[in-house]
Jmol script that loads the backbone (N, CA, C; Angstrom):
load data "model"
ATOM      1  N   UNK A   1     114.777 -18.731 -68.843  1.00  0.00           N
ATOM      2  CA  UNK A   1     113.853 -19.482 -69.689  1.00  0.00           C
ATOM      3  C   UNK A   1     114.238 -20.965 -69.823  1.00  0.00           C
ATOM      4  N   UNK A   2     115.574 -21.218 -69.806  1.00  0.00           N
ATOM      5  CA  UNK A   2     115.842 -22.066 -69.974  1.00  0.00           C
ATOM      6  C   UNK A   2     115.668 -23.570 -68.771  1.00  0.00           C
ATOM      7  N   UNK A   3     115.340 -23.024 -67.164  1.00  0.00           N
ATOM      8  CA  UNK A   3     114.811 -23.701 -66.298  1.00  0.00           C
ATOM      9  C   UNK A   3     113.675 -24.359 -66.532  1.00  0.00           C
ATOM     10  N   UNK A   4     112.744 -23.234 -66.619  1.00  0.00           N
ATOM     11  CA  UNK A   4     111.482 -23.116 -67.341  1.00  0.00           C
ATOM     12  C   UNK A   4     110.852 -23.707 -68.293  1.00  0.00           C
ATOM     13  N   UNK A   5     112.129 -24.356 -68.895  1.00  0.00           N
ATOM     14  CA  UNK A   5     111.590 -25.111 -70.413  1.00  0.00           C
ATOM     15  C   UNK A   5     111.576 -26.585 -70.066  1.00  0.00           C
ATOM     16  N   UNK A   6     112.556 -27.094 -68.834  1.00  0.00           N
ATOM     17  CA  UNK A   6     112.960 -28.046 -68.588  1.00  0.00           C
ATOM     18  C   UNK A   6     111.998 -28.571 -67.445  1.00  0.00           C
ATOM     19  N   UNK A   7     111.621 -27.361 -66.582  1.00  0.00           N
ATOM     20  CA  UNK A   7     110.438 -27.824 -65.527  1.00  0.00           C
ATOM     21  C   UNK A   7     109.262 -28.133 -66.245  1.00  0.00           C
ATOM     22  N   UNK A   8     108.889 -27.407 -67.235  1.00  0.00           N
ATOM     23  CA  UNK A   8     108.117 -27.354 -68.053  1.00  0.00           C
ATOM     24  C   UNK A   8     107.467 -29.008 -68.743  1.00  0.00           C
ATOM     25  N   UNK A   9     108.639 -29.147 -69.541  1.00  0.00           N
ATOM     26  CA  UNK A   9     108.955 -30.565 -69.741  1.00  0.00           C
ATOM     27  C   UNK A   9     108.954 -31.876 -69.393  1.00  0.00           C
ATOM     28  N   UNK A  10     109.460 -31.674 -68.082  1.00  0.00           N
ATOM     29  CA  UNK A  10     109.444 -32.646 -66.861  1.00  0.00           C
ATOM     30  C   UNK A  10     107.905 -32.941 -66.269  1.00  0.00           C
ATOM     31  N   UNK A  11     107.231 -31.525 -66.636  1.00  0.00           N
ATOM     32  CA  UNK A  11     106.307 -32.084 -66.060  1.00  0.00           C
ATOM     33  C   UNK A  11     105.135 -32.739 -67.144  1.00  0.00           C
ATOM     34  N   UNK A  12     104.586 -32.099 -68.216  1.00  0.00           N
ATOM     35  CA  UNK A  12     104.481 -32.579 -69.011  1.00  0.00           C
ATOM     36  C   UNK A  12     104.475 -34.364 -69.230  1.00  0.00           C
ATOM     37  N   UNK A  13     105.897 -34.398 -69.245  1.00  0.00           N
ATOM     38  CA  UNK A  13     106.284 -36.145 -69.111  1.00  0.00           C
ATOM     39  C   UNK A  13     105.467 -37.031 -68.293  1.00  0.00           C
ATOM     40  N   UNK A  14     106.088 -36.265 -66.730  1.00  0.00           N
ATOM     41  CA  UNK A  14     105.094 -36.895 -65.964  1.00  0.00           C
ATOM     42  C   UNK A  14     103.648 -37.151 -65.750  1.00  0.00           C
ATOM     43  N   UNK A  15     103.339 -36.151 -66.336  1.00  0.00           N
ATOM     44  CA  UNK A  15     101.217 -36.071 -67.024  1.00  0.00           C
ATOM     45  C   UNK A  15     100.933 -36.911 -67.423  1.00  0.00           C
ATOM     46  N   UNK A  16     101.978 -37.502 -68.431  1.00  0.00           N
ATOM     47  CA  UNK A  16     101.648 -38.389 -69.346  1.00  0.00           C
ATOM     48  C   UNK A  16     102.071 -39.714 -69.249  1.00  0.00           C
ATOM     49  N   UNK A  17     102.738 -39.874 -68.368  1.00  0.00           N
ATOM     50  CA  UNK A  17     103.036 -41.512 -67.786  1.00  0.00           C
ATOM     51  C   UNK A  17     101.740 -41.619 -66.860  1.00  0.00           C
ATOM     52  N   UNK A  18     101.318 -40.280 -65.874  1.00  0.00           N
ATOM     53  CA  UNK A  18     100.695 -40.632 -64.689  1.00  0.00           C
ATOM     54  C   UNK A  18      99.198 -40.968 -65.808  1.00  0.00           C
ATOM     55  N   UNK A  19      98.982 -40.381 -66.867  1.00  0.00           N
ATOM     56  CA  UNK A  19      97.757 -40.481 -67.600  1.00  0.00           C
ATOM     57  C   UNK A  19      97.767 -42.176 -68.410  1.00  0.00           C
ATOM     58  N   UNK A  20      99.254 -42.711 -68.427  1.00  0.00           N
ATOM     59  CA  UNK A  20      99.124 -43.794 -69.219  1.00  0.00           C
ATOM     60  C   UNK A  20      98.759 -45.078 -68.283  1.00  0.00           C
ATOM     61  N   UNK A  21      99.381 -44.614 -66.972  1.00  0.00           N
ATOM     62  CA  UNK A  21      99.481 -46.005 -65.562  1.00  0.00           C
ATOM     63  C   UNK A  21      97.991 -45.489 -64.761  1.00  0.00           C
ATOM     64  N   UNK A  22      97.097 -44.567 -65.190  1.00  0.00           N
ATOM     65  CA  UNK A  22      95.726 -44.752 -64.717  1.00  0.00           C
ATOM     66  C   UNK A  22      95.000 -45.507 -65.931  1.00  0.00           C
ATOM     67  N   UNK A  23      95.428 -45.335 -67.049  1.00  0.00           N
ATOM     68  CA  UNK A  23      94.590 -46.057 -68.199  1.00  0.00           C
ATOM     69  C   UNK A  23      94.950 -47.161 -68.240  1.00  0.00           C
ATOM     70  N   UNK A  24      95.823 -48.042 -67.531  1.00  0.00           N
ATOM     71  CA  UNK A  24      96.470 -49.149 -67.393  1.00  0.00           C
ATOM     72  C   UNK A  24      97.328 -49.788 -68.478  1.00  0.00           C
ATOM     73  N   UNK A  25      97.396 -48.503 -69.042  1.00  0.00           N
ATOM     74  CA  UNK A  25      98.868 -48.925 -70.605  1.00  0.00           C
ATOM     75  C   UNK A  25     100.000 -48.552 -69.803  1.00  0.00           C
ATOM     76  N   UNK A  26     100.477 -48.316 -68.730  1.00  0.00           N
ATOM     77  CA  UNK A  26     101.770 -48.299 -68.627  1.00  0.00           C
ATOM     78  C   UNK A  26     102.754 -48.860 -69.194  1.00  0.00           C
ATOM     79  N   UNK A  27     102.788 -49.999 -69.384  1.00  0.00           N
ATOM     80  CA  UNK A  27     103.888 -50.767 -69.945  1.00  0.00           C
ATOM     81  C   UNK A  27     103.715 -50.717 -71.300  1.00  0.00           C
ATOM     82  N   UNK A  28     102.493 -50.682 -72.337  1.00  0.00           N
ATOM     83  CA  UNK A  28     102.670 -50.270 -73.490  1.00  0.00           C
ATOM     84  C   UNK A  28     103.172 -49.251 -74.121  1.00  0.00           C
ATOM     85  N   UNK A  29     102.833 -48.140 -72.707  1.00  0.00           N
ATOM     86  CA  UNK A  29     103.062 -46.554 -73.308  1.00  0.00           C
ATOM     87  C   UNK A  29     104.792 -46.417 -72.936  1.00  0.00           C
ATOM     88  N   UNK A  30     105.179 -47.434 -72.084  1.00  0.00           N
ATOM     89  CA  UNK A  30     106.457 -46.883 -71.507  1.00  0.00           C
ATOM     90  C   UNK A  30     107.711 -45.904 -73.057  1.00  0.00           C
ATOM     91  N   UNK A  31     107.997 -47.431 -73.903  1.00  0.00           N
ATOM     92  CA  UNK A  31     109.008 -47.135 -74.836  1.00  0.00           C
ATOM     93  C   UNK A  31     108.512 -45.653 -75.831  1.00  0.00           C
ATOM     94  N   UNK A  32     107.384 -45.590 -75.923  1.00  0.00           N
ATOM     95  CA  UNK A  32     107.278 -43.796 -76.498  1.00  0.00           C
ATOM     96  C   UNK A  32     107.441 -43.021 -75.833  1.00  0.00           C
ATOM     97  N   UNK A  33     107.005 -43.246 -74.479  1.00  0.00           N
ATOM     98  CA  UNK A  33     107.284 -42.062 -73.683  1.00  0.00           C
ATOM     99  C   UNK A  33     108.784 -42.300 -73.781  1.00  0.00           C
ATOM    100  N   UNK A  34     109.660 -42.908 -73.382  1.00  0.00           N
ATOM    101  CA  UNK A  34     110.791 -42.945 -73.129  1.00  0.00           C
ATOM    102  C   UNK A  34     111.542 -42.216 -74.433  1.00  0.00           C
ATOM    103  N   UNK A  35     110.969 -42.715 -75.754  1.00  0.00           N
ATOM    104  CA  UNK A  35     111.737 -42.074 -77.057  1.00  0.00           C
ATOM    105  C   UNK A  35     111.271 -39.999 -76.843  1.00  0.00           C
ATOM    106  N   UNK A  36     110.237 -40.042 -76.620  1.00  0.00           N
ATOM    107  CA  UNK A  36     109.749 -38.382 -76.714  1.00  0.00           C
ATOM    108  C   UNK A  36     110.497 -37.594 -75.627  1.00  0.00           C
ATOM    109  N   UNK A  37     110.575 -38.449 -74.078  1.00  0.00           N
ATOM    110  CA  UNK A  37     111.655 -37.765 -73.571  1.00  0.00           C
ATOM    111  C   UNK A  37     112.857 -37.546 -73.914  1.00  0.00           C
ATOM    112  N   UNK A  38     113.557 -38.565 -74.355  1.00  0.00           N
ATOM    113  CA  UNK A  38     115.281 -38.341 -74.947  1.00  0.00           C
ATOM    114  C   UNK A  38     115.370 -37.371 -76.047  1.00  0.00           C
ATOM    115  N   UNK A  39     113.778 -37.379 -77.170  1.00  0.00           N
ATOM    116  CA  UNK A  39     114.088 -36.402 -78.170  1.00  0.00           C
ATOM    117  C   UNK A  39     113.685 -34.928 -77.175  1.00  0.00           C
ATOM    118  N   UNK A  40     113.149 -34.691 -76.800  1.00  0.00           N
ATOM    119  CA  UNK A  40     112.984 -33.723 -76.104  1.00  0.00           C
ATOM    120  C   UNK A  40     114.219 -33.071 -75.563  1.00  0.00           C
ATOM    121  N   UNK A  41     114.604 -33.515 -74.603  1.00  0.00           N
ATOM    122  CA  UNK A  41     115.558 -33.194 -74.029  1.00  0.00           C
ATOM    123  C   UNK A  41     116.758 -33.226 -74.599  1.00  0.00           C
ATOM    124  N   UNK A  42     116.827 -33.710 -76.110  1.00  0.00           N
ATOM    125  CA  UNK A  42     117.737 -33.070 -77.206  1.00  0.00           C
ATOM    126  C   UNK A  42     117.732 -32.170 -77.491  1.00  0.00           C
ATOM    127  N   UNK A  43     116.237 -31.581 -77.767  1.00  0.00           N
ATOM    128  CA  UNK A  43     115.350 -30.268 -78.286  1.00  0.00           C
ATOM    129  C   UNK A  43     115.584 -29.307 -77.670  1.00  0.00           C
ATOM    130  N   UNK A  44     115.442 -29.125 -76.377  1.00  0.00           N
ATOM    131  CA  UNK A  44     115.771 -28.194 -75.124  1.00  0.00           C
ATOM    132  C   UNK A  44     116.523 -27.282 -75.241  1.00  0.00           C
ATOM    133  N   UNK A  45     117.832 -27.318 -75.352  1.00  0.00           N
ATOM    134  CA  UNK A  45     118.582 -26.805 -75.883  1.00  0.00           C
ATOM    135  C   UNK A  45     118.747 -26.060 -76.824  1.00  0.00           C
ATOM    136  N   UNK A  46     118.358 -26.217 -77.833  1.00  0.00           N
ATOM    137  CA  UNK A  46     117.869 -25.270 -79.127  1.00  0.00           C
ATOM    138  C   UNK A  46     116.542 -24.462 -79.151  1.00  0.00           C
ATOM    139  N   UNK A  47     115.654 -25.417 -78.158  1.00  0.00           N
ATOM    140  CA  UNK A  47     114.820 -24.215 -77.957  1.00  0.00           C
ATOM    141  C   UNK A  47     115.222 -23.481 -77.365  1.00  0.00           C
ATOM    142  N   UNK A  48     115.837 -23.338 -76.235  1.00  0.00           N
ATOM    143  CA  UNK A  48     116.240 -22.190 -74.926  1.00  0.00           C
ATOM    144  C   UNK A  48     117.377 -20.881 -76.072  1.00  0.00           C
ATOM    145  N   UNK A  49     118.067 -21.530 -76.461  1.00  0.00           N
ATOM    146  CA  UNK A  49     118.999 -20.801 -77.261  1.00  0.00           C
ATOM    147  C   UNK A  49     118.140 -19.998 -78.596  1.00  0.00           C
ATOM    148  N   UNK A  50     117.032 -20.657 -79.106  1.00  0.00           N
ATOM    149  CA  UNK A  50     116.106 -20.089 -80.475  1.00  0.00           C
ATOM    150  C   UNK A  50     115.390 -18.772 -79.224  1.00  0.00           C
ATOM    151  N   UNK A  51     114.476 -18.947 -78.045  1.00  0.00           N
ATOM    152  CA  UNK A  51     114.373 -18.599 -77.559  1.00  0.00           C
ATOM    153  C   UNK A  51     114.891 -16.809 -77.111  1.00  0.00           C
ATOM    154  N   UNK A  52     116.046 -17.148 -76.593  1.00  0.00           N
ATOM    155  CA  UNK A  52     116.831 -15.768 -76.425  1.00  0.00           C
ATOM    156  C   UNK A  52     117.420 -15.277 -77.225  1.00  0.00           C
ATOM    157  N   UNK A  53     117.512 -15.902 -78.514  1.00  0.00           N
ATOM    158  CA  UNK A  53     117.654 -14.744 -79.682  1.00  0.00           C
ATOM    159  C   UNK A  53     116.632 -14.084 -79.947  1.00  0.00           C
ATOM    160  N   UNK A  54     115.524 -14.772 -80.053  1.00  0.00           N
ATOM    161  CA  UNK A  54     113.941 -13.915 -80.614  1.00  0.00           C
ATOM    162  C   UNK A  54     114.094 -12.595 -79.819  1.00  0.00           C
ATOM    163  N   UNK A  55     114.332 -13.262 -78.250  1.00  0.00           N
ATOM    164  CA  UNK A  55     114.040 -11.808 -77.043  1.00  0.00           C
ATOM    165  C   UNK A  55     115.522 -10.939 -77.471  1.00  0.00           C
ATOM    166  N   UNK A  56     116.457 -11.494 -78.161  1.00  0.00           N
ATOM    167  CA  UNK A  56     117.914 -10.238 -78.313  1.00  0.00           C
ATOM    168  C   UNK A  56     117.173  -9.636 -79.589  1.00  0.00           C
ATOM    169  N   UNK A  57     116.337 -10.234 -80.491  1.00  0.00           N
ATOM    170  CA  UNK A  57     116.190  -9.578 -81.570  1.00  0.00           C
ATOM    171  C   UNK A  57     114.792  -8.532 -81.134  1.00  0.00           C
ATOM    172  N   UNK A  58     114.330  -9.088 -80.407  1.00  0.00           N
ATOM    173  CA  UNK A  58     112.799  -8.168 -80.045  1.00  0.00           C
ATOM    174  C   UNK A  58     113.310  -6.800 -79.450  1.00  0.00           C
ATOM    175  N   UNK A  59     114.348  -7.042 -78.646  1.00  0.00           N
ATOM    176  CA  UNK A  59     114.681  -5.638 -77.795  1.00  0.00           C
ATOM    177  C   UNK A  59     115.602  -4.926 -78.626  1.00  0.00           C
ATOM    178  N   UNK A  60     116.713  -5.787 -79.726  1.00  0.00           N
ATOM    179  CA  UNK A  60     117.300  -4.545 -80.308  1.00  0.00           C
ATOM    180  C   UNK A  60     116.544  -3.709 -81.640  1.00  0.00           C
ATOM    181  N   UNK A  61     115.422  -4.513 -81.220  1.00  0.00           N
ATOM    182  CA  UNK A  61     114.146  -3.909 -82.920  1.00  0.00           C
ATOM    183  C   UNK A  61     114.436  -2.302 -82.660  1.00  0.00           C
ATOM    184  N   UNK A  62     114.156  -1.541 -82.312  1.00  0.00           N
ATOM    185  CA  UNK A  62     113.881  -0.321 -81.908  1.00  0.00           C
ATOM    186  C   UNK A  62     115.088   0.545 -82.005  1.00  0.00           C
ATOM    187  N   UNK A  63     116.037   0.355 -82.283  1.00  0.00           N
ATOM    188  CA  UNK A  63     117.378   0.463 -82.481  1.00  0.00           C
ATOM    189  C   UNK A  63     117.511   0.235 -83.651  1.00  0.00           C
ATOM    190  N   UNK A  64     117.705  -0.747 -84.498  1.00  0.00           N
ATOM    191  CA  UNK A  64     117.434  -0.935 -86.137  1.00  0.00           C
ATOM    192  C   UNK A  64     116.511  -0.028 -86.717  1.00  0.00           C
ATOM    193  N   UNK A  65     115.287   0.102 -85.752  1.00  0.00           N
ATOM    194  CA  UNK A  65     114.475   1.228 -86.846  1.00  0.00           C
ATOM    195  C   UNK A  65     115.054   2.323 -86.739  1.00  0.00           C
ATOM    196  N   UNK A  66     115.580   2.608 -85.581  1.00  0.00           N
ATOM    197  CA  UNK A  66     116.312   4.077 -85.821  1.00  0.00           C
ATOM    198  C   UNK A  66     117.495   4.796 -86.700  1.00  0.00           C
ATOM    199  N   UNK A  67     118.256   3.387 -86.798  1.00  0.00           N
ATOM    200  CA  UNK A  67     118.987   3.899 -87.761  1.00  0.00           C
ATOM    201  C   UNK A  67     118.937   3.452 -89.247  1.00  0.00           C
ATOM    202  N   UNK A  68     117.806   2.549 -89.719  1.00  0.00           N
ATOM    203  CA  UNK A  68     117.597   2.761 -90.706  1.00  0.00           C
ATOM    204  C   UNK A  68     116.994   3.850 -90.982  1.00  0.00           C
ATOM    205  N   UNK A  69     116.333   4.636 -90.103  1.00  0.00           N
ATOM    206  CA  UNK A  69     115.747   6.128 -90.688  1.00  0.00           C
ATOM    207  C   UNK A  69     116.484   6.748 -90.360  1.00  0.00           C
ATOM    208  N   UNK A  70     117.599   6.710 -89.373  1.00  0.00           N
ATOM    209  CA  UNK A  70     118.863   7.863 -89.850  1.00  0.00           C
ATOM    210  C   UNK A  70     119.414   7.713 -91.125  1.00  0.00           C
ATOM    211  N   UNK A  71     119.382   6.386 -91.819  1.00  0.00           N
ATOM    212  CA  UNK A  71     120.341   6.127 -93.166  1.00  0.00           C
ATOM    213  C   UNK A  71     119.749   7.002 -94.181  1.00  0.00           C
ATOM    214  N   UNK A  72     118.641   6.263 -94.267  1.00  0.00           N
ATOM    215  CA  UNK A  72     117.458   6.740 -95.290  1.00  0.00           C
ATOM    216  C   UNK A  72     117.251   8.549 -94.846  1.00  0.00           C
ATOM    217  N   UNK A  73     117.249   8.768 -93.687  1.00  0.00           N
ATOM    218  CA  UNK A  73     116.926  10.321 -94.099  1.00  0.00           C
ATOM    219  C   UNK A  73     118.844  10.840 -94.857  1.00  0.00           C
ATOM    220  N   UNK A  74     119.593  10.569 -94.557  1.00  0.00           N
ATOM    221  CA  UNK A  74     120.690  10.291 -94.695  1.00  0.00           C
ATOM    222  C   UNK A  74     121.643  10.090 -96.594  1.00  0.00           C
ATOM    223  N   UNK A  75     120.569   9.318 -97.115  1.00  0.00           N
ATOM    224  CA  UNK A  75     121.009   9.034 -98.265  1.00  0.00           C
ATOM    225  C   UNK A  75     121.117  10.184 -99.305  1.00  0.00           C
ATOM    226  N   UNK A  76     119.579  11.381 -99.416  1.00  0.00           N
ATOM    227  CA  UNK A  76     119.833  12.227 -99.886  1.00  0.00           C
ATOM    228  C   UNK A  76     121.411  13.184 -99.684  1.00  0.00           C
ATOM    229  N   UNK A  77     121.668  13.382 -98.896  1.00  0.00           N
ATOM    230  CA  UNK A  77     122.812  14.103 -98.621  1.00  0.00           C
ATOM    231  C   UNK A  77     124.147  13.544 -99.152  1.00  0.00           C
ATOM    232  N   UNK A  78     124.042  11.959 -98.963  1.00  0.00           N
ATOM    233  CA  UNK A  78     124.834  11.077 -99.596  1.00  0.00           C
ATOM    234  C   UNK A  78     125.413  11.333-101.578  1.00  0.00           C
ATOM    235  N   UNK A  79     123.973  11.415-101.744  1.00  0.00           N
ATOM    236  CA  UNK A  79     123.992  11.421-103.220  1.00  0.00           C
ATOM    237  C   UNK A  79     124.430  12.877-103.847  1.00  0.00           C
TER     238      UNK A  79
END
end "model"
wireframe off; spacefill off
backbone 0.3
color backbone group
């Protein structure tokens, strides 16, 4: 995912320079584009990593439900 986020990105960027140097703002648009890439590619990183926790937490879901209903069937016997 983490390739993916960055090809992703890259291209994106480039959309948007190639969309600013046909509208003939290139040189106006340059310094935002330039700030949104650097924050971006700060970002990256934390997305890719936020990312593969969601997918560690999505796949061990099914596993948590199970043993919270082992607990819970579980507790009577407890008490």
């Amino acid at each position: 995912p983490r390739y993916v986020l960055e090809v992703a990105f890259v291209a994106a960027i480039a959309a948007l320079v190639a969309v600013a140097f046909i509208q003939g703002r290139g040189g106006e648009a340059f310094g935002s584009l330039a700030l949104l890439a650097m924050a971006g590619f700060r970002v990256l990183p934390s997305m890719a990593a936020l990312m593969a926790t969601t997918n560690e937490i999505r796949t061990s879901w099914p596993a948590f439900e199970r043993t919270t209903a082992e607990l819970a069937a579980a507790q009577p016997v407890l008490h």
